[in-house]
Legacy VTK file of the C-alpha trace (Angstrom):
# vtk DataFile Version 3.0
C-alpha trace
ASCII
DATASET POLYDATA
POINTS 317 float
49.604 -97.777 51.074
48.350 -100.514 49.051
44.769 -99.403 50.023
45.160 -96.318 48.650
46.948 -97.478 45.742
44.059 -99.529 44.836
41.184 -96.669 45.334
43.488 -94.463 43.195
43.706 -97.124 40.352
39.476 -97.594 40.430
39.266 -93.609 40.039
41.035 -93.695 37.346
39.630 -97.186 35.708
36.339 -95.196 36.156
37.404 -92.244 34.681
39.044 -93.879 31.609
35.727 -95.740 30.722
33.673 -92.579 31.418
35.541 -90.914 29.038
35.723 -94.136 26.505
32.005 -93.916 26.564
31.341 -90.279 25.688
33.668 -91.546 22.504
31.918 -94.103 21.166
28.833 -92.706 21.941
29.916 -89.930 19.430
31.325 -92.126 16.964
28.011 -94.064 17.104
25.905 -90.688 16.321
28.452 -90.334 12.934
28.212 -93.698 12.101
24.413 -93.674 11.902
24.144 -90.237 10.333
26.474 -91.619 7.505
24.625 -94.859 7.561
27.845 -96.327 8.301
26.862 -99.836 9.155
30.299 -101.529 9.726
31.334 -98.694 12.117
28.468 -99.028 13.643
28.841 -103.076 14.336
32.000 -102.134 16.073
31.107 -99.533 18.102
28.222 -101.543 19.333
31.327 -104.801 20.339
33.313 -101.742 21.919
30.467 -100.671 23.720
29.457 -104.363 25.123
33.207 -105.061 26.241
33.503 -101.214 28.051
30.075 -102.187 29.362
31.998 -105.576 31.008
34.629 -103.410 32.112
32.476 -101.147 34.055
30.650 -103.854 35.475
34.015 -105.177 36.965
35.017 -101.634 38.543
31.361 -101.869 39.923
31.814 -104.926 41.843
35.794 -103.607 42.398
34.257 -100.733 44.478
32.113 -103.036 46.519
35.316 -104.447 48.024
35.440 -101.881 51.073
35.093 -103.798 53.960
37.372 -103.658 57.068
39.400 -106.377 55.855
38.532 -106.943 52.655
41.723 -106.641 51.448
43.141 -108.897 52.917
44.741 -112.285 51.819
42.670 -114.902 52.913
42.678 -118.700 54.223
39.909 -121.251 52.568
39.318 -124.225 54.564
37.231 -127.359 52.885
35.644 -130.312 54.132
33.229 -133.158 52.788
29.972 -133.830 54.237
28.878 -137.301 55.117
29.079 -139.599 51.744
32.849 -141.317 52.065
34.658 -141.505 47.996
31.827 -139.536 46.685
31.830 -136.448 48.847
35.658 -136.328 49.147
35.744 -136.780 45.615
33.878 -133.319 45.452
35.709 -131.722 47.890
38.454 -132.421 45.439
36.767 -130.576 42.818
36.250 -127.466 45.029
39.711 -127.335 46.082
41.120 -127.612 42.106
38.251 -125.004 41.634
39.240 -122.547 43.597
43.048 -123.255 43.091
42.154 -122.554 39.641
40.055 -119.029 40.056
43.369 -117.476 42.349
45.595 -118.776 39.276
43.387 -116.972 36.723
42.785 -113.591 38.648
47.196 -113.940 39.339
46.335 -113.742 43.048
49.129 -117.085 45.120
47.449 -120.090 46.498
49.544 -122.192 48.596
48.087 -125.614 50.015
48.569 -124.969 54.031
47.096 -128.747 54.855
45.549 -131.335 52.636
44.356 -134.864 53.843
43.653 -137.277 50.786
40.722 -139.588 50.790
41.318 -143.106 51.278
39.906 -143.426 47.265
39.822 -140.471 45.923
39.897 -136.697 46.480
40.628 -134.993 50.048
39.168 -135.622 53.711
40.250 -131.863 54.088
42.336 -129.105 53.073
43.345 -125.454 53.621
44.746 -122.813 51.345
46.335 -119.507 52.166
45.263 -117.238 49.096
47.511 -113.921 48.106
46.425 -110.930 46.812
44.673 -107.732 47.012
41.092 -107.909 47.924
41.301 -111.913 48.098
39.468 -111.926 51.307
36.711 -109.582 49.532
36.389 -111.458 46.731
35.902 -114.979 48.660
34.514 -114.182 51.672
30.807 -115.183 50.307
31.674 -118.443 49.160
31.163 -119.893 52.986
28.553 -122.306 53.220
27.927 -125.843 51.901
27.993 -126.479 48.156
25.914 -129.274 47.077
26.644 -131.542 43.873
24.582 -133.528 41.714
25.785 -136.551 38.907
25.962 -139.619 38.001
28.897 -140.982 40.342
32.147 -142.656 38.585
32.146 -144.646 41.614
28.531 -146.398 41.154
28.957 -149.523 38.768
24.990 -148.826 38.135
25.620 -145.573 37.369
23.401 -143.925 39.777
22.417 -140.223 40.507
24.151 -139.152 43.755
23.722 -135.892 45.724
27.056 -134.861 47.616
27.923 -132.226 49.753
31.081 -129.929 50.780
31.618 -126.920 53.084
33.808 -123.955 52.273
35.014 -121.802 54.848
36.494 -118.332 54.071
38.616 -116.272 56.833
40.869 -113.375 56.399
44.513 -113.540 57.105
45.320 -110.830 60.268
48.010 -108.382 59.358
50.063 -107.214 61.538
47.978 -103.714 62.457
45.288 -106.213 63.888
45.657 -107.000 67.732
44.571 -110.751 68.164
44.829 -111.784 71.800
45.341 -114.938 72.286
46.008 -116.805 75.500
48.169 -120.178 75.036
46.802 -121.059 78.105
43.281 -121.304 76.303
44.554 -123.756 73.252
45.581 -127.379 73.473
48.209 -128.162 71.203
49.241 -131.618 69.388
51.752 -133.012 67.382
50.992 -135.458 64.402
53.119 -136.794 61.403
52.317 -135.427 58.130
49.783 -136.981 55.691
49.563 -136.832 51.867
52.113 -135.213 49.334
55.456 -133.546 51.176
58.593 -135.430 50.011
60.862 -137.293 52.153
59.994 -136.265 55.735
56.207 -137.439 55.515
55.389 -140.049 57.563
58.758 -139.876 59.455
58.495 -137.029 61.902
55.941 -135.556 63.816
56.606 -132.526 62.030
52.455 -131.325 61.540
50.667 -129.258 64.440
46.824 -128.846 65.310
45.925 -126.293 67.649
42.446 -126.237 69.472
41.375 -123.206 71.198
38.868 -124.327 73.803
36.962 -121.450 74.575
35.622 -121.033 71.108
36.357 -125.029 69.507
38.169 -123.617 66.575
40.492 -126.196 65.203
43.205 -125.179 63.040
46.100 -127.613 61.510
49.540 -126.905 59.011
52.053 -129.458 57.854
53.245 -127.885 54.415
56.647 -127.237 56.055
59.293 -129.939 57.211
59.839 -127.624 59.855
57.298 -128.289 63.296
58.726 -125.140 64.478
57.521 -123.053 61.037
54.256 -125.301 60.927
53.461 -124.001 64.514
54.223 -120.368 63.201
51.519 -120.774 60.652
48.645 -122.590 62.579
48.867 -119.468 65.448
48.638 -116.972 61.850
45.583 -119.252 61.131
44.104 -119.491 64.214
44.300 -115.624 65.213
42.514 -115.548 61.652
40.177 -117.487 62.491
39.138 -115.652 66.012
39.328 -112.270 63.870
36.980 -113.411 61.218
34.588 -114.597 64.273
34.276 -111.373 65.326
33.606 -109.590 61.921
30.859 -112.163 61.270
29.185 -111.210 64.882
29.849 -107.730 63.515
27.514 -108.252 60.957
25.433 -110.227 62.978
25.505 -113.478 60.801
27.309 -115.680 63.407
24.569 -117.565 63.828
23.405 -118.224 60.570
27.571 -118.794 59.253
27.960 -121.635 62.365
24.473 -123.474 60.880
25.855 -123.426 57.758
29.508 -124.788 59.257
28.461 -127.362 61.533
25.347 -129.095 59.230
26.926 -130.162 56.275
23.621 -131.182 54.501
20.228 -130.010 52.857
19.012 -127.098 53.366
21.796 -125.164 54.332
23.430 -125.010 50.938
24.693 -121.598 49.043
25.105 -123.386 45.588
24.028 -126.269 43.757
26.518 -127.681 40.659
23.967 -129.949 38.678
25.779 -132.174 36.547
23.517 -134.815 35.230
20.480 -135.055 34.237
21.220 -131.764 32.802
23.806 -128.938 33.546
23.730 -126.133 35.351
25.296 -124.046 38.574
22.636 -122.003 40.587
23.459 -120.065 43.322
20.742 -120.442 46.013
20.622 -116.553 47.634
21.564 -114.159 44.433
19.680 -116.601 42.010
22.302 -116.472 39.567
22.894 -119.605 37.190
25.403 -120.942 34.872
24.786 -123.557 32.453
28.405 -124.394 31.973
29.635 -126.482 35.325
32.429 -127.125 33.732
33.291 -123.455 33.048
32.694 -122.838 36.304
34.611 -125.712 38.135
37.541 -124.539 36.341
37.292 -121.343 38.337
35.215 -119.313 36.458
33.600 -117.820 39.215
33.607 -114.076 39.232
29.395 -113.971 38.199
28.289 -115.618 41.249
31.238 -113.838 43.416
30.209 -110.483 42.009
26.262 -111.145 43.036
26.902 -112.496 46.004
28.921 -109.737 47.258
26.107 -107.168 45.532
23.788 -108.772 47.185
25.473 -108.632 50.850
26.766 -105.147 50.352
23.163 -103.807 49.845
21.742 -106.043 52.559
24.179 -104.302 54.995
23.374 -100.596 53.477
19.617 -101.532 54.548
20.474 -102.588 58.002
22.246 -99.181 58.839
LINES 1 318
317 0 1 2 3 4 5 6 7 8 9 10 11 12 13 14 15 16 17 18 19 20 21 22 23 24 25 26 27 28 29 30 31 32 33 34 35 36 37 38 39 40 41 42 43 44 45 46 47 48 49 50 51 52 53 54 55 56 57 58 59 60 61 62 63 64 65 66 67 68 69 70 71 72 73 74 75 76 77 78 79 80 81 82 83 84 85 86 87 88 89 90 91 92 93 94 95 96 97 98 99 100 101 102 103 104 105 106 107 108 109 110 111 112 113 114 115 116 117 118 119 120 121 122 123 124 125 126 127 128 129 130 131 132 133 134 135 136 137 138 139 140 141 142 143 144 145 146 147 148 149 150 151 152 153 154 155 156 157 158 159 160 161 162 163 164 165 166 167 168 169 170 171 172 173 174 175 176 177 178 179 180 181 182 183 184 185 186 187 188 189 190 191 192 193 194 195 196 197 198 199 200 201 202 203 204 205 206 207 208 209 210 211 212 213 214 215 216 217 218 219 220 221 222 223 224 225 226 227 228 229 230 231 232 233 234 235 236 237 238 239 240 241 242 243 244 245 246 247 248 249 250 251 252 253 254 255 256 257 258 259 260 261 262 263 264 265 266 267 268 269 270 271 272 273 274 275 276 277 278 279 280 281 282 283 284 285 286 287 288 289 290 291 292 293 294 295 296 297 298 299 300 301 302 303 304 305 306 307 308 309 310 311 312 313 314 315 316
């Protein structure tokens, strides 16, 4: 239902700016028969913002993929580097915390581990909303920073790195079998912000499915009971997503990108000093705000990135 809900609100987006542009196109032949130059300045600022909003329902009807809409879980996790990489894993966290807030979609933190200094040793976040799974699903891979560090007293250049790893929550019309047999499961006591009951109980559960080494851990809830509830959601997630990616025969190439948290496997660079820019590494598409984009402003590179996989699967078939 909320599928076709969706398709029937792009028809109609598409159909409203069709018939916006035939319009102003019109308006724009009477303004420059009549020399009408102020008309013609706004018809020409109508025409760039329709042109945005037809770029959007573009990149809207890209978002067609088997469970692409789909809420979604996004895992993080510094590379080697101590403060300075879990620093940045910090900033990708707040980043993407901040893009679900601006597009209205939920985020809820699932797990977080705080550095010992600053920023997090790990995290995961369940995102809600239509077509959140669609919208992140590229952003797996390592992201790579460059600046000065805050925690240099020389004030040296330092290169960290963070991976991002984007699955799609299983509804409940998806069949995930999994065997309890096949998963080891521990107990631990909560780390980080939680109110009273951190620290005191071992209230946080990890579960490990052996056959495939997937490692999945929740202990937002005071409840173990409700924290167990959540790591099975995450881990039949997890096993699902496995098997789209071997769908689309990128396994191989999403593991390398997983497991080597490092150079040469990175999807985006954030350049921060000596000068600024963002540059994604496979669409080619660049930012020279960081900023901008580490408060979330991500929808250019999301947009390409998806482009840019859509088409590459069109060519395979």
């Amino acid at each position: 239902m909320q599928e076709r809900t969706a398709l029937e609100g792009q028809i109609k987006a598409i159909s409203e700016i069709a018939g916006e542009r035939e319009d102003l196109l019109g308006l724009a032949e009477i303004a420059a028969s009549e020399n009408d130059a102020a008309t013609g300045d706004e018809v020409h600022a109508m025409l760039s913002a329709l042109c945005e909003r037809a770029a959007k329902a573009e990149t809207e009807a890209l978002l067609s993929g088997e469970a692409d809409g789909n809420d979604c879980y996004v895992e993080i996790h510094p590379g080697a580097g101590g403060t300075e990489s879990n620093d940045w894993a910090g900033m990708l966290l707040r980043m993407y915390l901040r893009w679900a807030q601006k597009r209205g979609y939920g985020a809820d933190i699932i797990e977080q581990q705080s550095g010992d200094e600053a920023g997090i040793k790990s995290a995961s976040i369940k995102v809600s909303g239509f077509n959140s799974y669609g919208w992140l699903k590229t952003e797996s891979g390592v992201h790579r920073l460059v600046r000065i560090s805050p925690f240099d007293s020389n004030a040296r250049r330092h290169t960290s790195f963070a991976s991002v790893w984007v699955y799609p929550v299983v509804d409940e019309s998806i069949e995930i079998d999994v065997k309890e047999s096949d998963c080891r499961i521990d107990t631990f006591r909560s780390s980080g912000a939680g109110g009273q009951h951190v620290n005191t109980t071992d209230s946080a559960v990890r579960i490990t499915h052996i056959p495939s080494g997937i490692v999945v851990q929740c202990q937002n809830e005071r409840s173990q009971h409700k924290n167990r509830a959540t790591a099975w959601n995450m881990l039949r997630a997890r096993l699902y997503e496995t098997e789209l990616q071997k769908r689309e025969e990128a396994a191989k190439a999403t593991e390398d990108s997983k497991t080597d948290i490092g150079w040469g496997h990175q999807i985006r660079s954030y350049v921060l000093q000596p000068y600024q820019m963002v540059k994604d590494l496979r669409t080619n598409v660049e930012s020279p705000d960081p900023d901008r984009v580490l408060d979330g402003d991500l929808d250019m590179f999301l947009a390409a990135s998806l482009a840019q996989r859509v088409t590459g699967e069109h060519l395979k078939t």
